[in-house]
C-alpha positions as CSV (number, residue, x, y, z in Angstrom):
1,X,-34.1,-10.4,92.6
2,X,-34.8,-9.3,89.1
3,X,-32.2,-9.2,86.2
4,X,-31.4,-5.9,84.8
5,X,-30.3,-5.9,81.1
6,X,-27.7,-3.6,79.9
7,X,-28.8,-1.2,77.3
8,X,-26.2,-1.3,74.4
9,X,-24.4,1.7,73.1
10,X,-26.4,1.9,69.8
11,X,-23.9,5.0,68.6
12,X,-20.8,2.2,68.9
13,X,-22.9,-0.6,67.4
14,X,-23.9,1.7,64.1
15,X,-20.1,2.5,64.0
16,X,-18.8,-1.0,63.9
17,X,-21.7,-2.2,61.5
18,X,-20.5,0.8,59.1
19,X,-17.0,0.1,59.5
20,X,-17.1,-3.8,58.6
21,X,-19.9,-2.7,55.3
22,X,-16.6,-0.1,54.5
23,X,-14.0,-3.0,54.6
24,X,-16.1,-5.0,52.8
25,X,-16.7,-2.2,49.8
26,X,-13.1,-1.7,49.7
27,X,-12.3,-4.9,49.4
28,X,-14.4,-5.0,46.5
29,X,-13.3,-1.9,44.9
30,X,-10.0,-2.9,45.5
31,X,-10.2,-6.3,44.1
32,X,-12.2,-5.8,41.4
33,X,-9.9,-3.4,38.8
34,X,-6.9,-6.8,40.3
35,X,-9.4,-9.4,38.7
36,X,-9.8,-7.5,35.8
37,X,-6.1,-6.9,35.0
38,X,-5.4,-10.5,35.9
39,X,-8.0,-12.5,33.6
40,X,-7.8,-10.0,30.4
41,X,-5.9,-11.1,27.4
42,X,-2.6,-9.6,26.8
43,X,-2.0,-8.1,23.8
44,X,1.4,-6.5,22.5
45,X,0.5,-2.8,20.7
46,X,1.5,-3.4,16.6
47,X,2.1,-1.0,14.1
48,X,-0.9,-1.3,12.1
49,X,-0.6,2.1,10.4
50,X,2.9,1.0,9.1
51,X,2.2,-2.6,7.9
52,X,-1.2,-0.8,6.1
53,X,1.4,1.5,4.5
54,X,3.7,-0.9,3.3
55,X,0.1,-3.1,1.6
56,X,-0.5,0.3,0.4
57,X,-1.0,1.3,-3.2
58,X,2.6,2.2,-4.7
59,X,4.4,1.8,-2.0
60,X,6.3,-1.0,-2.7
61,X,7.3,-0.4,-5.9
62,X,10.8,-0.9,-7.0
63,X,12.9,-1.4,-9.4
64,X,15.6,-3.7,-9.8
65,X,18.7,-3.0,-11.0
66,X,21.0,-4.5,-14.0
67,X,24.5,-3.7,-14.6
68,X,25.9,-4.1,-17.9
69,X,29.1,-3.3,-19.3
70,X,28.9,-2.8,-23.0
71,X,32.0,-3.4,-24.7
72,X,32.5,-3.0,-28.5
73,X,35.6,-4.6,-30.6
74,X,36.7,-2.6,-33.2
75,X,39.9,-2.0,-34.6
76,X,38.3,0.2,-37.4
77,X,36.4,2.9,-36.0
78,X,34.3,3.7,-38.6
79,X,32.5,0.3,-38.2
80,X,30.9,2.1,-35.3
81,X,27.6,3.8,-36.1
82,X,27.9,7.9,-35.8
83,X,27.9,9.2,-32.0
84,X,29.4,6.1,-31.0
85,X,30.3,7.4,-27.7
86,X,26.3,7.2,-26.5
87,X,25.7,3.7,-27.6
88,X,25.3,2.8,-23.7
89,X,23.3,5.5,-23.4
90,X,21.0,4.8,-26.5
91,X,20.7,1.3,-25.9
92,X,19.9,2.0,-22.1
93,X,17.3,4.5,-22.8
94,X,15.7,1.9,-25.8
95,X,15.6,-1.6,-23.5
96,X,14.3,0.4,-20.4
97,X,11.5,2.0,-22.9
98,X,10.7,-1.8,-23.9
99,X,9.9,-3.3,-19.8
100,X,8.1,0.4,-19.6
101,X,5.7,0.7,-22.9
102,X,2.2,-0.7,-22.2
103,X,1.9,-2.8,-25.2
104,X,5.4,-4.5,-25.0
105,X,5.0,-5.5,-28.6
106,X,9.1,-5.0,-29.0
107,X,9.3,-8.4,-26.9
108,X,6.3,-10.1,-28.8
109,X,4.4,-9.9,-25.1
110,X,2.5,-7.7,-22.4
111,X,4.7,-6.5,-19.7
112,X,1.8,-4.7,-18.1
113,X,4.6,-2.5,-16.1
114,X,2.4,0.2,-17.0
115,X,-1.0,-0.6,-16.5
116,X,-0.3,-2.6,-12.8
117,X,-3.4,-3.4,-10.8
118,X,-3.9,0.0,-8.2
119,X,-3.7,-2.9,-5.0
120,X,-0.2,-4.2,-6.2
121,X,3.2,-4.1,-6.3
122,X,4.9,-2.9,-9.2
123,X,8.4,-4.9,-9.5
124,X,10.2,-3.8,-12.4
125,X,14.0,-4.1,-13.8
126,X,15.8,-1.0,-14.8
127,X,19.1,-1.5,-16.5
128,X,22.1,0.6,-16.0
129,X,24.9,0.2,-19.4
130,X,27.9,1.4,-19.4
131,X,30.2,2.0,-22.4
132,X,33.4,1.0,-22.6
133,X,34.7,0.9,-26.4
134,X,38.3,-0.2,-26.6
135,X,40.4,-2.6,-28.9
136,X,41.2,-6.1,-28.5
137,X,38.2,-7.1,-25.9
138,X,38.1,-7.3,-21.8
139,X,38.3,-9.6,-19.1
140,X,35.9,-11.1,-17.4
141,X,33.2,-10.9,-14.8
142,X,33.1,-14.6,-13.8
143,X,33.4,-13.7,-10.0
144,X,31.8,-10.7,-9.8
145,X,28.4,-10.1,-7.9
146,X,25.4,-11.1,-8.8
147,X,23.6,-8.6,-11.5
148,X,26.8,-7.4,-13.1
149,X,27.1,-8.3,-16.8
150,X,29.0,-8.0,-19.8
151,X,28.1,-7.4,-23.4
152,X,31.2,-7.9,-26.0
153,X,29.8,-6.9,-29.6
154,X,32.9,-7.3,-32.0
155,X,32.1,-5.8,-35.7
156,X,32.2,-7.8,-38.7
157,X,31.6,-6.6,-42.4
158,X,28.2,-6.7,-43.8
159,X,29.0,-9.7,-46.1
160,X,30.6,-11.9,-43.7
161,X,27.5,-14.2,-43.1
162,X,25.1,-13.8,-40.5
163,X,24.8,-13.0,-37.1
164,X,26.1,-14.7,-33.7
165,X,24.7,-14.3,-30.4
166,X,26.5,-16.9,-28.0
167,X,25.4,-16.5,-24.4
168,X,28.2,-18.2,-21.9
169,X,27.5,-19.2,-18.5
170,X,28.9,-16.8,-16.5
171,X,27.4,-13.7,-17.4
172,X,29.1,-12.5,-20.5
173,X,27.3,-11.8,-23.8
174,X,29.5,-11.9,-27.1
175,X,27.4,-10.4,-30.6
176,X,29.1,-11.1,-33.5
177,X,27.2,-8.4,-35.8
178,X,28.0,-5.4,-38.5
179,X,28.7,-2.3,-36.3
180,X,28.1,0.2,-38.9
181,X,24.3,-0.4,-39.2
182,X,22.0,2.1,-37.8
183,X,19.8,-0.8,-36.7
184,X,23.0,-2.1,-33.7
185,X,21.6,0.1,-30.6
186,X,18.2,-1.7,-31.4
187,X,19.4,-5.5,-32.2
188,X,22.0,-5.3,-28.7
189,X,18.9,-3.9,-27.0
190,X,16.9,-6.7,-28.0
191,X,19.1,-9.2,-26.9
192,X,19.1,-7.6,-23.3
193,X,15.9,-7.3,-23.2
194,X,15.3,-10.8,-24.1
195,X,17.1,-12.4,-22.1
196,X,15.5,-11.0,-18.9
197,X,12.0,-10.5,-20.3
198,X,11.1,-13.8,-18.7
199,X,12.0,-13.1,-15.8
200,X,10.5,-9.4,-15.6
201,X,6.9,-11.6,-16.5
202,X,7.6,-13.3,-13.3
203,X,7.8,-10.3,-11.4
204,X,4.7,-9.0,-12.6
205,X,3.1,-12.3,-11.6
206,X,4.3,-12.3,-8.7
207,X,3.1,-9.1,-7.5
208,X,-0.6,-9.8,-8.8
209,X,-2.4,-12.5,-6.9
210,X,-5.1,-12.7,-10.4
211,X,-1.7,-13.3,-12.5
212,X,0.0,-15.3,-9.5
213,X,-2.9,-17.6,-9.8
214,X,-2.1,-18.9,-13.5
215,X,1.4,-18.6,-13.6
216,X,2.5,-22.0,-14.2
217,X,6.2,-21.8,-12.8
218,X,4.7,-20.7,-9.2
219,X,2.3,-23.1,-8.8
220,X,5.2,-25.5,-9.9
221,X,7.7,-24.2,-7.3
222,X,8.1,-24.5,-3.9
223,X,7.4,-22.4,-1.3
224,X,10.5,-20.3,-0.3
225,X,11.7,-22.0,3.2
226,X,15.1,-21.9,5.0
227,X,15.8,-25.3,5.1
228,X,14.9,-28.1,3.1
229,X,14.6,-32.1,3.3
230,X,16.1,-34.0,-0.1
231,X,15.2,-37.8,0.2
232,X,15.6,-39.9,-2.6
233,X,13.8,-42.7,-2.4
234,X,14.1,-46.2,-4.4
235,X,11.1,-48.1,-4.2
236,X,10.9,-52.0,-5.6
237,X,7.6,-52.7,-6.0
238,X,8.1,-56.5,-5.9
239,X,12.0,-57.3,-4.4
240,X,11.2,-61.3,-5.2
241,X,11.6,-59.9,-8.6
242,X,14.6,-57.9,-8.5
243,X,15.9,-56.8,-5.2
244,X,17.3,-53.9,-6.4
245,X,20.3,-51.1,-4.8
246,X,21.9,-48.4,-5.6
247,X,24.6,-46.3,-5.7
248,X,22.6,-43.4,-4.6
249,X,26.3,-41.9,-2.3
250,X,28.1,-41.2,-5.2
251,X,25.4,-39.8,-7.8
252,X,24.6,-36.9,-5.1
253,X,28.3,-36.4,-4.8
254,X,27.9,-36.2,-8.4
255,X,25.1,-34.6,-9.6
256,X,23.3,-32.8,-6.7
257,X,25.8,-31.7,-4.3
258,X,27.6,-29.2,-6.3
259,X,24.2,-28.0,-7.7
260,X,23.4,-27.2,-3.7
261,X,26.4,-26.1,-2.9
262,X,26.2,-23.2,-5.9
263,X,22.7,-21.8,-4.2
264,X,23.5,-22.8,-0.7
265,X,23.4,-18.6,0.0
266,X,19.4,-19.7,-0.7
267,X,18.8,-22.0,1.8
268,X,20.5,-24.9,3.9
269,X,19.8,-28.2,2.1
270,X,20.0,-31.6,3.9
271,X,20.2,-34.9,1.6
272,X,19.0,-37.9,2.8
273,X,18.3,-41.4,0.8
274,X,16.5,-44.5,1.3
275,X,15.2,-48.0,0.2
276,X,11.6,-49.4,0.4
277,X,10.2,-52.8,-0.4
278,X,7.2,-54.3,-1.8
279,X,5.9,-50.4,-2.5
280,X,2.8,-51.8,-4.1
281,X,0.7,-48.8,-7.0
282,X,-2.7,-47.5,-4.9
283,X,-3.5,-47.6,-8.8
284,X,-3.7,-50.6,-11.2
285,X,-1.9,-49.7,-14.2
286,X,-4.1,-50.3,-18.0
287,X,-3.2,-52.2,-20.4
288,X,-1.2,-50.9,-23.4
289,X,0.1,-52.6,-26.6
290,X,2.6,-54.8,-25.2
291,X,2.9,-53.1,-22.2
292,X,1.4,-51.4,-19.2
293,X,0.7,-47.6,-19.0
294,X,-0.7,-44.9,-16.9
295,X,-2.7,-41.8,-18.1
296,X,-2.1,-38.5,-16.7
297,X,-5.5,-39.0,-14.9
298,X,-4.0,-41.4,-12.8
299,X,-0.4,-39.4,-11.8
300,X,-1.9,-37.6,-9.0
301,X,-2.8,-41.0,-7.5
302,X,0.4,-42.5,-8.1
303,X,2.0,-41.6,-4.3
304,X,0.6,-44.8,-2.1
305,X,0.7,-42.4,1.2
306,X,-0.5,-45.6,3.3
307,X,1.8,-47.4,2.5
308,X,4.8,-45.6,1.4
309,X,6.7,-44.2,4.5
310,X,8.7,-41.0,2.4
311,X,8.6,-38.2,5.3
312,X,11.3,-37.9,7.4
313,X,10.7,-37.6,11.2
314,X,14.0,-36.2,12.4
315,X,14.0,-33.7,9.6
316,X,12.8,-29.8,10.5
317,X,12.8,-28.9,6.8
318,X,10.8,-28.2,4.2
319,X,10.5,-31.5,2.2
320,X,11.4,-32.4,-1.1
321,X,11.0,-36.1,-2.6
322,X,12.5,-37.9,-5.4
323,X,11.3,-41.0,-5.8
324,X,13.1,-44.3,-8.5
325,X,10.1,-46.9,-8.9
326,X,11.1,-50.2,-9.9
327,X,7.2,-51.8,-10.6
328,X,6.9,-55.6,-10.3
329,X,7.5,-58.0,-13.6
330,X,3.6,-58.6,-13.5
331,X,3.3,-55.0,-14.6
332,X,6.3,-54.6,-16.6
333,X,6.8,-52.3,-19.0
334,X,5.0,-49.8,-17.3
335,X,4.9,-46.8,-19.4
336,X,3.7,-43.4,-18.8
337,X,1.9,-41.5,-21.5
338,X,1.6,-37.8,-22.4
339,X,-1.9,-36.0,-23.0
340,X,-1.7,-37.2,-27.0
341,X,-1.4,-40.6,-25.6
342,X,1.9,-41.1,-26.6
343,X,4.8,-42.4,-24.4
344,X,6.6,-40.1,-22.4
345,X,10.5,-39.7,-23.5
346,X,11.5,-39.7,-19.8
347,X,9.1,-41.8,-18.2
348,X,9.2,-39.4,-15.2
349,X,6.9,-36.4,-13.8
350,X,6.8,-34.1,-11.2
351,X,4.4,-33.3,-8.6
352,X,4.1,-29.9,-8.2
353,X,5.5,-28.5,-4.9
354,X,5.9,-32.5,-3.8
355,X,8.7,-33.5,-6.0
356,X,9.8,-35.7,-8.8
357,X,9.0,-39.3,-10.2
358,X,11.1,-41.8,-12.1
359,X,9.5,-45.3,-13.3
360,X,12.5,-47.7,-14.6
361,X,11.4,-51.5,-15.4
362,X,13.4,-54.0,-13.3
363,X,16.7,-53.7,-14.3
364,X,19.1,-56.4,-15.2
365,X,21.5,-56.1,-12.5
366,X,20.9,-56.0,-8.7
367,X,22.4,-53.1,-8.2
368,X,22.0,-49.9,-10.2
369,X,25.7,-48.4,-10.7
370,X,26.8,-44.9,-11.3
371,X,26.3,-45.3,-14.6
372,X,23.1,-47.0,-14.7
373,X,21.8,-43.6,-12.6
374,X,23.4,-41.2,-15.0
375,X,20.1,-40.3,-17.2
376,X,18.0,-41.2,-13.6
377,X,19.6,-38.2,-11.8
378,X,19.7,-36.0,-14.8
379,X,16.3,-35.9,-14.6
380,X,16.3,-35.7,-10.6
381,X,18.2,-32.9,-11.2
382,X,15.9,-31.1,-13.9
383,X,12.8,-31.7,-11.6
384,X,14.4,-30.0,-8.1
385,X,15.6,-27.4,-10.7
386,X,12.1,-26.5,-11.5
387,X,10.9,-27.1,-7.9
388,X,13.5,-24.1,-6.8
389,X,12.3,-22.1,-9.4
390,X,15.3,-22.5,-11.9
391,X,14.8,-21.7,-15.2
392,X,16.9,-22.3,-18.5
393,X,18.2,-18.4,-20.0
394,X,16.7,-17.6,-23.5
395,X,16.3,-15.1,-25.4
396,X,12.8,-14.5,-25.6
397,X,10.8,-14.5,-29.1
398,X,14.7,-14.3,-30.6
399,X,13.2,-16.3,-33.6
400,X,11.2,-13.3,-34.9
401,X,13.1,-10.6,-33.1
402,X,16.7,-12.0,-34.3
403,X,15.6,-13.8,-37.5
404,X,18.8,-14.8,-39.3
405,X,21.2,-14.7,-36.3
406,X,23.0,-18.1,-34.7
407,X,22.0,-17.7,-31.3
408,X,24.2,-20.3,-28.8
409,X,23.3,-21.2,-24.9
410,X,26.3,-22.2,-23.1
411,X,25.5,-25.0,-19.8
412,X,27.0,-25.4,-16.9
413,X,27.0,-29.3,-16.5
414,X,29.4,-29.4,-13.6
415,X,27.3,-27.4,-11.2
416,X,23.9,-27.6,-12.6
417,X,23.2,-24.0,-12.8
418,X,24.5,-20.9,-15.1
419,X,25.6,-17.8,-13.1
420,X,22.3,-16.4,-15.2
421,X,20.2,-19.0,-13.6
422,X,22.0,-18.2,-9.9
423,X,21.3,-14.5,-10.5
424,X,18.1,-15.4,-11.4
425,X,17.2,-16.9,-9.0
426,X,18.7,-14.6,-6.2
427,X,16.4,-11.7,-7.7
428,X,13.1,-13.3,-8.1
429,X,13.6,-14.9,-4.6
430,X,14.3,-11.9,-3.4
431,X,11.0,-10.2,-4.8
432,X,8.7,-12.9,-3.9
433,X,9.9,-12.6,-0.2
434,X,9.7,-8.7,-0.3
435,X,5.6,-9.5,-1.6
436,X,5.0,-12.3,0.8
437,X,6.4,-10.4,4.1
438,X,4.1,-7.6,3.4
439,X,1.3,-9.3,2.6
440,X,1.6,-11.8,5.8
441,X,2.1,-8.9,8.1
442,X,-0.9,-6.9,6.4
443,X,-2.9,-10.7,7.1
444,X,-2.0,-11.0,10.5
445,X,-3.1,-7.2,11.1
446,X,-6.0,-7.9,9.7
447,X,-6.9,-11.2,11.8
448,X,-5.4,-9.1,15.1
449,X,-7.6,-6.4,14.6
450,X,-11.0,-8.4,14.0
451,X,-10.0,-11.2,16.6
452,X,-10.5,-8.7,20.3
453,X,-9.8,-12.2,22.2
454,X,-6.5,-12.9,20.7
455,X,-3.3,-12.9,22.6
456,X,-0.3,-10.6,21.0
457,X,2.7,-11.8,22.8
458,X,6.2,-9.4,23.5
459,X,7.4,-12.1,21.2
460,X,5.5,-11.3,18.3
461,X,5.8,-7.6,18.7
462,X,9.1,-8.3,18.3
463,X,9.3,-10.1,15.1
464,X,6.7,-7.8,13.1
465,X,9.1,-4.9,14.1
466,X,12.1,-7.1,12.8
467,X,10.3,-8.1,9.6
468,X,9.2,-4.3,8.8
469,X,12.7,-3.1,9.5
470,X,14.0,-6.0,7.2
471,X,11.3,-4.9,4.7
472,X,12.6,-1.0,4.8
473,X,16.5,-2.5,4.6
474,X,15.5,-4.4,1.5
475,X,13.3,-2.3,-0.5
476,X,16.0,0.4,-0.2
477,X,18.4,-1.8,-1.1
478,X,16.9,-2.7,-4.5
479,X,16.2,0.8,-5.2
480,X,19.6,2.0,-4.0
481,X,22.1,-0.6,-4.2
482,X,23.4,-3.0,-7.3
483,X,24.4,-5.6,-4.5
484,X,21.2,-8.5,-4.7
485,X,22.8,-10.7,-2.1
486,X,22.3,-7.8,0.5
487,X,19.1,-7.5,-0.6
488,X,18.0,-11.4,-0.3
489,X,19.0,-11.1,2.9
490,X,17.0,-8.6,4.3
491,X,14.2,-10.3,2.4
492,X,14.6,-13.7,4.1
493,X,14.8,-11.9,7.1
494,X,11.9,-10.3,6.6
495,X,9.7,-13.3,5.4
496,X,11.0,-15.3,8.1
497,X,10.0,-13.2,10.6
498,X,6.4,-12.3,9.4
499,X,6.1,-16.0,8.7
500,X,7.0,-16.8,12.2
501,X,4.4,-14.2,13.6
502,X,1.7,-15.6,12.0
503,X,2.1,-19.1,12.3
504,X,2.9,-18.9,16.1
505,X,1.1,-21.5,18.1
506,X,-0.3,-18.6,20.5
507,X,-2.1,-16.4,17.4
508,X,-5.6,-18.2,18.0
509,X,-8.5,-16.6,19.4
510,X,-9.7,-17.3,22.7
511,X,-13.4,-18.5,21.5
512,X,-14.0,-20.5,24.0
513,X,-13.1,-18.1,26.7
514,X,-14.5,-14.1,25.9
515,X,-16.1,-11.4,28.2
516,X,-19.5,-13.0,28.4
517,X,-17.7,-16.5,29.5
518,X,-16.0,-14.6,32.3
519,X,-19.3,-13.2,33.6
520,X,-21.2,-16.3,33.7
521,X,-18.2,-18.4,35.3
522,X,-17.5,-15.4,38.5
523,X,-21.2,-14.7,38.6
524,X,-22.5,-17.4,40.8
525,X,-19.6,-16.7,43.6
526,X,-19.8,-12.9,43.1
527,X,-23.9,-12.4,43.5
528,X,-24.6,-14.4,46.7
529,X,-22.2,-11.9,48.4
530,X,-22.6,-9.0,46.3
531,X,-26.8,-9.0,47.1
532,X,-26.2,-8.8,51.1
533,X,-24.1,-6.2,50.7
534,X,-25.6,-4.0,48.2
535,X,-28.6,-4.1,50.5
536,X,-27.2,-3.7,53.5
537,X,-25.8,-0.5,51.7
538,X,-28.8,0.8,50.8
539,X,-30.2,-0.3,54.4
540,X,-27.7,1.8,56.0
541,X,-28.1,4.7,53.5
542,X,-31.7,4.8,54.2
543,X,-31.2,5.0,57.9
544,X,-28.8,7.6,57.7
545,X,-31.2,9.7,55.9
546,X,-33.8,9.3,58.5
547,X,-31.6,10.1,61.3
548,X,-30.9,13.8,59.3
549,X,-34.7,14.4,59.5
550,X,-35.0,13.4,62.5
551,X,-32.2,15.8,63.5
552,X,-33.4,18.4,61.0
553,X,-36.9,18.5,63.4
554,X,-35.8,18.6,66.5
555,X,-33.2,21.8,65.4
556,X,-36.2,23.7,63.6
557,X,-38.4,23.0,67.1
């Protein structure tokens, strides 16, 4: 009995081959535009056309307003020069001409406020002087907001001796000088103009990275931050000579606290103090006449950071360090000398953006007292003054400009710092955050743009947009509004945010991980099964075109 095989449907067979080569394409097709979206980088859309405008030419140019009150005591009105009623307006119009000429030769200096590099920002102040002529003087302005002054001129006869500027600290001029002169609109606007011609310069360093780069206060000061670290440290080099103390508790209280607490609207400031022993030089000190001594060559090696344990690990803030150094007997007295080789009046130096040191010979007693730290934390205090950027108010080039006139600084020893100084410092901070947010944001375009395999998170979206509304908010506050605080605190809004954008741990380039990586890692699993099909495909497409002939003949027979 012979076997008969069964002939199979070829018509079914073709049907279910081409159906299971379908499911398999559309798996592909479907899965391949799901591994795409799944492995490519996410990256937040910026506004790069608005941070290029803000680092554009002239666009952040502002101005920065002053108010001053000119008042003028007279009981005999015609001590006043002729149109007395326009003095404000004269001496407005004659100390904004002297920040805007090109030369700036009425200050002695360049204010290059004219002639500003095309690439940056031109910061400039612009006073606004009101006149106010009345008998017997005016109050005050002690408690007013920062950038609100007063001038008090009080008129004296010609031969009554000379001249007397006396500048208080809290924001009030008083000029002593002969009212009927022709000459007064010019010698008040000279005095205005000195006493913030400093800080103008600063602005226009500030705005110029070529002038930035030699301006010795910057490099001096700190970097602006939110919070900062202040550790004092006392270091005995050799405590089987002298294990010294201190009363470090009550010289803050003293002498730094109420300094902090005046600029606290700055930053937050933490204070912290500390004792080290056997804090042994990384430097061996040369022999002077009768003493030891060490050059200015050797101050940048003076910090043993082996050895010397000064950062703080629980602290989040920028850090600031003031360190006493008692050296041991074998090196005592250890002097430090100037660049003319003589001895330095203070024995102490700062390190630029690092903070402040103090060398005292072992003292007598165990335990320095209040007292005993008196002219040590005056001088802790002048250093973190000039590490914040606060700078003593003069008149600038008064001794040519204002020849023959007594010219008095009032301090403020109980605080530390003149409302001048406070103002000061508000305004320049305020500036040098404005400059720094744009030009952080304008960087981290940059390094978005030309990095395709970085990752832009929601997150920093998100802060860019808050630091470019911050830096709208401020710049139209300086140009619009006489209230700095408002507009520090759009700035440190601002800087803080752009900051935070570019230093965020997820701004770094994939390099090890691009296209090209992506293709050689899913290659090896996608050709094996990718070759079968493709020519099982092109099997199948063949056939099908054969069949249509075939079918084409028989028809045309």
């Amino acid at each position: 009995m012979g076997i008969q095989l069964e002939r199979p449907d070829l018509e079914n067979t073709a049907f279910t081959r081409r159906l299971i080569l379908l499911s398999v394409l559309g798996v592909f097709l479907l899965g391949l535009p799901i591994w795409w979206k799944t492995t490519e980088i996410h990256r937040a859309p910026l506004p790069f056309d608005e941070i290029r405008r803000w680092a554009g030419p002239g666009v952040l140019d502002a101005k920065v307003f002053v108010n001053i009150d000119l008042r003028v005591d007279s009981s005999d009105s015609e001590a006043l020069p002729p149109n007395s009623p326009s003095l404000a307006a004269t001496i407005e119009e004659r100390v904004n001409s002297i920040y805007g000429s090109v030369s700036g030769s009425d200050l002695g200096r360049p204010t290059q406020a004219a002639n500003q590099p095309s690439e940056a920002a031109s910061i400039a102040l612009a006073f606004r002087i009101q006149d106010h002529i009345a008998d017997g003087g005016s109050g005050t302005k002690k408690d007013e907001e920062p950038g609100n002054y007063e001038v008090h001129v009080t008129c004296k006869a010609p031969e009554s001796g000379e001249d007397v500027v006396s500048v208080s600290a809290s924001r009030i001029v008083d000029i002593t000088t002969t009212c009927a002169s022709d000459q007064l609109p010019n010698r008040i606007a000279v005095v205005i103009a000195g006493l913030f011609a400093d800080e103008q310069k600063k602005y226009l360093a500030s705005s110029s990275k070529e002038d930035n780069a030699h301006d010795h206060d910057n490099m001096r000061m700190v970097k602006y931050a939110p919070e900062y670290q202040v550790t004092f440290s006392l270091l005995n080099g050799d405590p089987t000579d002298a294990n010294v103390s201190w009363d470090i508790q009550n010289g803050i209280d003293y002498f730094i606290l109420p300094f902090l607490n005046t600029i606290s609207k700055l930053s937050n400031f933490s204070v912290s103090s500390q004792i080290q022993h056997y804090a042994a030089l990384p430097i061996e000190p040369e022999v002077y006449p009768s003493s030891f001594c060490l050059r200015p060559h050797m101050l940048p090696h003076f910090i043993n950071s082996a050895e010397w344990n000064l950062a703080s690990t629980v602290a989040k803030g920028t850090p600031l360090n003031f360190v006493l150094y008692i050296p041991p007997k074998s090196q005592t007295p250890l002097v430090l000398l100037r660049s003319d080789g003589q001895p330095h009046p203070t024995n102490a130096f700062l390190i630029p953006r690092w903070g402040g040191i103090v060398v005292r010979d072992p003292p007598t007693s165990d335990r320095l007292s209040l007292d005993d730290l008196h002219p040590i934390m005056e001088i802790f205090l002048a250093q973190l003054r000039g590490l914040l950027g606060v700078k003593e108010t003069r008149i600038s080039n008064a001794g040519v400009l204002l020849e023959g006139t007594s010219i008095t600084y009032e301090s403020e020893r109980n605080i530390g710092v003149t409302a001048w100084e406070h103002d000061r410092l508000i305004r320049e901070r305020t500036v040098q955050n404005l400059v720094d947010a744009v030009t952080t944001l304008n960087s981290l375009g940059k390094l978005i743009e030309a990095g395709e395999n970085m990752i832009v998170l929601d997150e920093i979206r998100t802060k860019v947009l808050t630091s470019l509304t911050s830096i709208h908010h401020c710049h139209k506050a300086l140009q619009n509004s006489s209230n700095p605080t408002l507009a520090y605190s759009h700035s440190r809004t601002a800087i803080l945010n752009a900051e935070s954008a570019f230093f965020d741990p997820t701004m770094v380039s994939m390099l090890y991980f691009p296209d090209e990586h992506k293709y050689a890692i899913y290659m090896p699993l996608f050709v094996p099964v990718c070759v079968p099909v493709l020519a099982t495909v092109l099997k199948e497409i063949k056939g099908w075109r054969s069949k249509r002939k075939e079918k084409g003949k028989k028809k045309a027979e």
